[in-house]
Each structure stands twice: as structure tokens, then as C-alpha cells.
C-alpha positions as CSV (number, residue, x, y, z in Angstrom):
1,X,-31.5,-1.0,19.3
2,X,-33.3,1.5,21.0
3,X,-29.9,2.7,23.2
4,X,-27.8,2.9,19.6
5,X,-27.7,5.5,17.1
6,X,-26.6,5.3,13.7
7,X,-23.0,6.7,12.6
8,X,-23.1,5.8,9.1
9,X,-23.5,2.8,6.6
10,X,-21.3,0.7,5.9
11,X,-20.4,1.3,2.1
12,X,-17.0,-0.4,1.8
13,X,-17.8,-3.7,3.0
14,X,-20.3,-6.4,0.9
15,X,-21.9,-7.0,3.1
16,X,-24.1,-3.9,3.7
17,X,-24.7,-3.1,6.9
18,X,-24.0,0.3,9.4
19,X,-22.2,1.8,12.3
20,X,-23.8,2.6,15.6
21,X,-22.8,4.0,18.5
22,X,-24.0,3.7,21.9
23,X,-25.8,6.4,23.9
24,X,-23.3,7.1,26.3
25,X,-20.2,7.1,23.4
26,X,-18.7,4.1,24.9
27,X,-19.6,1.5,22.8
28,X,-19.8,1.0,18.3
29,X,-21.9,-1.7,17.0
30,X,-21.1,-2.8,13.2
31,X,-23.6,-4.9,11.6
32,X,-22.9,-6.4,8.4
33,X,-22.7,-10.3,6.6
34,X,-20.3,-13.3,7.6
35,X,-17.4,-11.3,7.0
36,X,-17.6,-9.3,9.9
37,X,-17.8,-12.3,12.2
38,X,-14.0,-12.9,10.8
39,X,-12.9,-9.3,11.5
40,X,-14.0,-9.3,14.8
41,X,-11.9,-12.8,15.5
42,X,-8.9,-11.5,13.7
43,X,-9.0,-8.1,15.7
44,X,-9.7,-10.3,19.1
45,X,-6.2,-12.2,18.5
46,X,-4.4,-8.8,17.6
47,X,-5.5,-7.3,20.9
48,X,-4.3,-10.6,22.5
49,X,-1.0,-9.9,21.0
50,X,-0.7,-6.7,22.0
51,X,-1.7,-4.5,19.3
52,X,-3.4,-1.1,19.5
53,X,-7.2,-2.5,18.6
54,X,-10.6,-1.4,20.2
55,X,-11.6,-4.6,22.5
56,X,-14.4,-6.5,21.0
57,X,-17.0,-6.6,23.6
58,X,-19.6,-8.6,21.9
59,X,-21.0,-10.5,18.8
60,X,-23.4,-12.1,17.4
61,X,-26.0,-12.5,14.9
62,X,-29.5,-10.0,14.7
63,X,-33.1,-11.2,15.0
64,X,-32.8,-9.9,11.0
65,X,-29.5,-12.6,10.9
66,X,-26.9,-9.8,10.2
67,X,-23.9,-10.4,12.3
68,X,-23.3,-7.2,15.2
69,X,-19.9,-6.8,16.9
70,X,-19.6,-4.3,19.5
71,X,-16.3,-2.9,20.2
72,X,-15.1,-0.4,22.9
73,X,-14.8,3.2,21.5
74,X,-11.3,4.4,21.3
75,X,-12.7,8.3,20.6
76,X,-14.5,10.0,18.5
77,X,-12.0,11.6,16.1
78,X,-8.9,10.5,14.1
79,X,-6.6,11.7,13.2
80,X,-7.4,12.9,9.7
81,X,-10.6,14.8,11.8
82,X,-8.2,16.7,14.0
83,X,-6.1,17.4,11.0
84,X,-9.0,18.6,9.2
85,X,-10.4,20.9,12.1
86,X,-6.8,22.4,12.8
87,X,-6.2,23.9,9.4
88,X,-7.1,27.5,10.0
89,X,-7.2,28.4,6.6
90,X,-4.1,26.7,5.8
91,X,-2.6,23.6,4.2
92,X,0.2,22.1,6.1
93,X,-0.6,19.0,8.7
94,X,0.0,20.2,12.1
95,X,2.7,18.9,14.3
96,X,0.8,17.9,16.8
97,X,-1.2,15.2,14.6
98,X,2.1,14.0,13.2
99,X,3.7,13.6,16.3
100,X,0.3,11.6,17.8
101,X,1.0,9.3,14.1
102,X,4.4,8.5,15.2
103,X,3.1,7.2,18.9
104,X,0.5,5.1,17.3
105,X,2.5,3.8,14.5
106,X,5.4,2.8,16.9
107,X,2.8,1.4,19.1
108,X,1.5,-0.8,15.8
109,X,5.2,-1.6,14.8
110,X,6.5,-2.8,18.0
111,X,3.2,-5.3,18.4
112,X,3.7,-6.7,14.5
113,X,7.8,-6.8,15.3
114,X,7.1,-8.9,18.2
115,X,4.9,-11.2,16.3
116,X,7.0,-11.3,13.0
117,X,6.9,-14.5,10.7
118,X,10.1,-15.3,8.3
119,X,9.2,-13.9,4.9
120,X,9.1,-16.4,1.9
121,X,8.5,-15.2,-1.7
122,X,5.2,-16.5,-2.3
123,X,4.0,-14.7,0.9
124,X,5.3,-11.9,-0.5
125,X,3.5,-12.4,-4.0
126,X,0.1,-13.8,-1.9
127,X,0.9,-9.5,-0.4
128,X,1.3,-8.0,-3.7
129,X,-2.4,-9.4,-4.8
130,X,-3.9,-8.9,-1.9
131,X,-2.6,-5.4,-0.9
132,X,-2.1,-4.0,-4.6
133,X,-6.0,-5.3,-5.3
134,X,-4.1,-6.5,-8.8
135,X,-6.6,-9.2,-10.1
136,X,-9.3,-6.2,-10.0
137,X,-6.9,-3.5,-11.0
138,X,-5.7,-5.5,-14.0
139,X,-9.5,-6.6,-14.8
140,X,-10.2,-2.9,-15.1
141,X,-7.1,-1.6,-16.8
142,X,-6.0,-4.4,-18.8
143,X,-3.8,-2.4,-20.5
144,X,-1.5,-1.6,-17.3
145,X,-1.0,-5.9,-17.1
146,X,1.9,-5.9,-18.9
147,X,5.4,-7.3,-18.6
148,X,6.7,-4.1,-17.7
149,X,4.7,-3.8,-14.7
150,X,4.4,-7.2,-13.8
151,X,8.6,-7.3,-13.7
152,X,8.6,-3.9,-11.8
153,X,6.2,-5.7,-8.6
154,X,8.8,-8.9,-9.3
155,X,11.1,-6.3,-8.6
156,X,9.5,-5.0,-5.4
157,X,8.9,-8.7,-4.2
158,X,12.7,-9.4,-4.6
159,X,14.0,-6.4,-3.3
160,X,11.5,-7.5,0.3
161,X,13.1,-10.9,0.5
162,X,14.4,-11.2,3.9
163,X,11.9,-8.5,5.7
164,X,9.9,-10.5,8.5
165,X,5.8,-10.9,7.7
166,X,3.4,-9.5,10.1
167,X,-0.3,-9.6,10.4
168,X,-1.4,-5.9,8.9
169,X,-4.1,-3.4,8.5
170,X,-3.9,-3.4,4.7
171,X,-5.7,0.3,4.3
172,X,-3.6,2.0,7.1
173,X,-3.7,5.6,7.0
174,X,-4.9,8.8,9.6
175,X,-8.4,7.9,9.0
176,X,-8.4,4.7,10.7
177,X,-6.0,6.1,12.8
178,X,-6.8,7.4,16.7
179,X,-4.6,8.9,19.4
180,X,-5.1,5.7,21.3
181,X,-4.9,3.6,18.4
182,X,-6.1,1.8,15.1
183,X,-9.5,0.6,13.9
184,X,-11.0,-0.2,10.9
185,X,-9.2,-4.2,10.0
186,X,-11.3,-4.9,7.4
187,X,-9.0,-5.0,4.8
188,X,-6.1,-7.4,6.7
189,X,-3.5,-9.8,5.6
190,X,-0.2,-10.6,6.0
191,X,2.3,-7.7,5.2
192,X,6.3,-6.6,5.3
193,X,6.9,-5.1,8.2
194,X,6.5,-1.5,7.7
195,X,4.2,-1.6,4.9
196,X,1.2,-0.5,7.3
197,X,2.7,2.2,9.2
198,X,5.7,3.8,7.1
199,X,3.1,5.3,4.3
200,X,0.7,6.9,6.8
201,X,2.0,10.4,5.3
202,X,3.4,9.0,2.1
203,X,0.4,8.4,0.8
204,X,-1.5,11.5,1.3
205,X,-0.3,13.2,-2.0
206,X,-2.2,9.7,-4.1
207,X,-5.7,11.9,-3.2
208,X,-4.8,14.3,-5.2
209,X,-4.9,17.2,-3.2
210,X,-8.5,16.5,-2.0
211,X,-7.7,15.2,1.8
212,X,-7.1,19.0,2.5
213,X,-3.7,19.2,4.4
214,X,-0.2,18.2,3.1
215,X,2.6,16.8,4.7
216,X,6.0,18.8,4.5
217,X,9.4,17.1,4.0
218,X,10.6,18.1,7.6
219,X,7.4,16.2,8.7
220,X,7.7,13.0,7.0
221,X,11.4,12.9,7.5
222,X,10.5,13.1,11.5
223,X,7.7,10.6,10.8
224,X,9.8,7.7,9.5
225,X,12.6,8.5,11.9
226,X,10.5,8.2,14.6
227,X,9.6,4.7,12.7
228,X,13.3,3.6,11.6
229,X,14.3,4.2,15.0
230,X,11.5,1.5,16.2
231,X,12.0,-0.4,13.4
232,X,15.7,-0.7,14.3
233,X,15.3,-1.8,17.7
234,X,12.4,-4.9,17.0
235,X,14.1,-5.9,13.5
236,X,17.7,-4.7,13.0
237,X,16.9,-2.4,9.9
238,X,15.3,0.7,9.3
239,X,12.0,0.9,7.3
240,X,12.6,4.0,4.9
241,X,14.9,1.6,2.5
242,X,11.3,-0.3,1.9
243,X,9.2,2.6,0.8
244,X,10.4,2.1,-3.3
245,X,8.6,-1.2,-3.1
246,X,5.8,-0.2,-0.9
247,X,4.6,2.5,-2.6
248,X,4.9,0.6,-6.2
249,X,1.8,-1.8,-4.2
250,X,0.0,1.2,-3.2
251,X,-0.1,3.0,-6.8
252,X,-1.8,-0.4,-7.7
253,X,-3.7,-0.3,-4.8
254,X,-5.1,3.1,-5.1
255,X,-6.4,2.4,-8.8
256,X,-8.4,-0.4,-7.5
257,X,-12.6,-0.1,-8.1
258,X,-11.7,3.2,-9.7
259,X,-13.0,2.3,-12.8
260,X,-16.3,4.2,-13.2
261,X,-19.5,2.2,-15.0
262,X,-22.0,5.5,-15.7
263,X,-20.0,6.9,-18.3
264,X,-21.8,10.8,-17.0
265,X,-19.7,10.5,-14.4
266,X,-17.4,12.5,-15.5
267,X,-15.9,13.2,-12.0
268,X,-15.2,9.7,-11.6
269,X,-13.9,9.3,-14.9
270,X,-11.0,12.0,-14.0
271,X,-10.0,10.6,-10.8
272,X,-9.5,7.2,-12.5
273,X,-7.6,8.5,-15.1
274,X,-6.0,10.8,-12.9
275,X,-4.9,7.7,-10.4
276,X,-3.8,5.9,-14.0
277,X,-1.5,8.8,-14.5
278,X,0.4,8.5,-10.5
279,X,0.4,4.3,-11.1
280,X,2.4,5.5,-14.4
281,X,4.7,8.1,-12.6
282,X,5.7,5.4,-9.6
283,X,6.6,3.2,-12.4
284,X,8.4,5.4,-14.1
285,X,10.4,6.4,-10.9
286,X,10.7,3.2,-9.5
287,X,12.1,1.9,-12.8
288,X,14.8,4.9,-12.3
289,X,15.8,4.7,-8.9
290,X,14.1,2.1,-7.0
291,X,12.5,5.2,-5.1
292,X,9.4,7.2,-5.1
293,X,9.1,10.3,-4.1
294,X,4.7,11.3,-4.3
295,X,6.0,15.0,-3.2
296,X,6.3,15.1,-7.0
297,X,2.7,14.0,-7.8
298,X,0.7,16.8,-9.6
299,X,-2.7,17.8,-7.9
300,X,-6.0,16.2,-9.3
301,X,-6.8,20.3,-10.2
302,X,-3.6,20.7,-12.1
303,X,-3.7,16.9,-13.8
304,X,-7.5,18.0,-15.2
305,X,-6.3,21.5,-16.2
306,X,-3.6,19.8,-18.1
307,X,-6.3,17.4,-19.7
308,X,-8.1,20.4,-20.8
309,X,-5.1,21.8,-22.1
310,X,-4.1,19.2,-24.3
311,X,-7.7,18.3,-25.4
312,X,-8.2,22.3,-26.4
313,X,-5.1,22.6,-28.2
């Protein structure tokens, strides 16, 4: 352990544990419980198919019985760090990191096209659960498990029939994101096609401003181009027809383990009530067009200023 330094701990995953990296930058260790043991055989048979995945190196167990996998670096920085650094006082993503998406993401597409699996609808209902987090999501808002949002992911499940299954990344986005490709497979399944990669900039707008940069309209139309045109070429059809029904799971998904305990926190009382609010807006656009657009999300600033507003007057 002596050769390793910590990164950070490991506070997503149940199993405890930390990142390390290696003296030279070469190498991470993760330690953590059981789980990790299964993440690192998962992520062995996507590099054997061809996906854009560190290389496990190593595994095993710790004199302290924690399971360690060490993994080949693919950098230090993704691509919401270069985003971040590149701002310059301003707000809109630069090209250069939306451009570096597009590689990746059409690097990840064309190894799950090549590997698709015929949909059926209860793999695409097994997705729903398992991407939308919905048995915790309904647990904690048991007043959002209602017909009308049960029919509206019936809806989304329908609307998918016929788009191939591919082993996915669940929690894809530019943090887990690298110029040379994708880490992070914690969170996998089976998904739609598409479902990983066509959100990457979609779903910056569900942080509520926070993340620091935006993504314009000319960018994400060039993103999922970039995408369709893959997307056309592995499977027949483009992916931007999908994103109604894909982001209607990620509204869900996003309001997952939101649900704050210590009721002084009121900052994490907002953001829950704030994510509440964009699961009711997809709804109510979804139910309209079969679209989303989150352009038209508020801000977490302007949400709370409106709470303030209303609770004042």
C-alpha cells in the first residue's frame, strides 16, 4: 500500500471502501465489498467486446478481506474537469469537450450496437426499475406512484419496443467520461440502445445549474447528430426519436436517494423538492408531446427564489 495514494472514498457504493492511485499515475486501485468483485468481471467482458473500458489489471481480496481491483488509468481528468477548467469566467461548454463526447460516445455506441440483444417488454420494464431507481423513488415520494405516472413509463416502455438491448453504463454522463474512454460501471444493466450515450448533454440542465457550464442548442444538436449518424449505421435508426422516453427514466432517476432524513438540512430539502418539481415538468411535457425539452428547466436559484416568493406572499 505503501506505492498507492489515496484519491478519494468511495461514497456511492455500499460497500465503503476508496480510490487509489499508483505512484507513477499508471495504475487505480478501488477497494470496496463483494460488489466490486462483480464490476470488475462485468467491465473485463465489455473490454473483451470491445468497449472503451480501463483494462482490469488485477483483483483480489485485502489482508483486511476488502476486495481491490486495479485497473489501468485512462487519465487523469474527464471531461466534466476539462469543462470546468475551460470556463474563463463564462458558462457555455466548450467545443472542444463536446466534440471529445461525440468520439467517446460513438466509440461506446458502436461497441453496444455490435453486441445488441432483441428487446422484449419485460427487459424493458426490468430497465425502467433499474435505471429510473423507481422502487426507492416511489418509497420516498409515494405520492408521485400514481397511475398517471405509472401509464406515462408504460408509455415510454411501449414507445421502445423494437430498439435492440445492450449492456450499459446506467449513470453515463461527462464525469465518468475520458477522452480515451468510459469508467465508473458501477451502476450497469441492460439498456435501449442510446439510453447511455444520447443524454450525456441532455441531462446537464437536471443539476440545476450547479455543474457550472451549459450546453447550447447548436451543441447538443451536433452532439446527437454525431450520435444518429452512428446510430444509423450499427442499427438502422437514429437515436434522437428515443430521447422523450429516456429522459421520462432519468427524471425518475435523478429523484432517487434525494429524500433528505435531518430535517436541518434545508439545502437538501430544496434540491429534493427542487428535483420533484423537473420529475413533474417531464411528465407534464411528455404527456403533451412525447418530448422533453430540459432547456426549459428553471435553475435550482430561480426554483428557490420562486419558493420564497410564494411562501412570502
Amino acid at each position: 500500500m505503501d506505492t498507492w495514494r489515496v484519491v478519494k472514498k468511495r461514497t456511492a457504493d455500499p460497500g465503503g471502501g476508496a480510490v487509489h492511485v499508483s505512484s507513477d499515475g499508471t495504475r487505480y486501485m478501488r477497494t470496496s465489498g463483494a460488489s466490486l468483485a462483480a464490476e470488475a468481471a462485468f467491465q473485463r467482458q465489455l473490454a473483451a467486446l470491445g468497449y472503451p473500458v480501463p483494462r482490469v489489471l488485477d483483483d483480489g481480496t485485502t489482508d483486511d478481506g476488502d476486495v481491490f481491483v486495479v485497473e489501468e488509468s485512462l487519465g487523469e481528468r474527464s471531461l466534466h474537469d476539462m469543462a470546468l477548467e475551460s470556463l474563463d469566467g463564462a458558462r457555455d461548454l466548450p467545443d472542444t469537450v463536446v466534440d471529445l463526447a461525440a468520439e467517446v460516445g460513438g466509440r461506446l455506441l458502436r461497441a453496444q450496437a455490435a453486441h445488441a440483444v432483441p428487446a422484449d417488454l419485460q427487459a424493458l420494464r426490468s430497465w425502467v426499475r433499474e435505471a429510473g431507481w423507481t422502487d426507492n423513488v416511489f418509497a420516498e415520494n409515494p405520492d408521485l406512484d400514481t397511475p398517471r405516472v405509472r401509464a406515462a413509463l408504460d408509455r415510454a416502455v411501449a414507445r421502445l419496443a423494437g430498439v435492440p438491448m445492450v449492456p450499459g453504463h446506467l449513470d453515463y454522463g461527462l464525469p465518468n467520461v475520458l477522452p480515451v474512454g468510459v469508467i465508473d460501471w458501477q451502476h450497469r444493466g441492460l439498456v435501449p440502445l442510446g439510453y447511455d450515450t444520447a443524454l450525456a448533454l441532455e441531462i446537464i440542465p437536471f443539476k440545476g445549474g450547479t455543474k457550472g457550464y451549459r450546453a447550447g442548442p447548436e451543441q447538443r444538436r451536433r452532439y446527437l447528430e454525431a450520435l444518429n449518424e452512428v446510430a444509423r449505421a450499427t442499427a438502422g435508426q437514429p437515436l434522437s426519436q428515443h430521447l422523450g422516453p429516456y429522459l421520462l427514466v432519468k427524471a425518475v432517476f435523478f429523484l432517487a436517494l434525494m429524500k433528505p432524513t435531518d430535517p436541518a438540512r434545508t439545502d437538501k430539502r430544496l434540491k429534493w423538492h427542487y428535483r420533484r418539481h423537473l420529475l413533474t415538468e417531464v411528465l407534464e411535457q411528455y404527456e403533451r408531446t412525447g418530448a422533453v425539452d430540459p432547456a426549459r428547466f428553471p435553475t435550482l436559484d430561480s426554483f428557490a427564489a420562486r419558493r420564497d416568493s410564494a411562501a412570502h406572499s
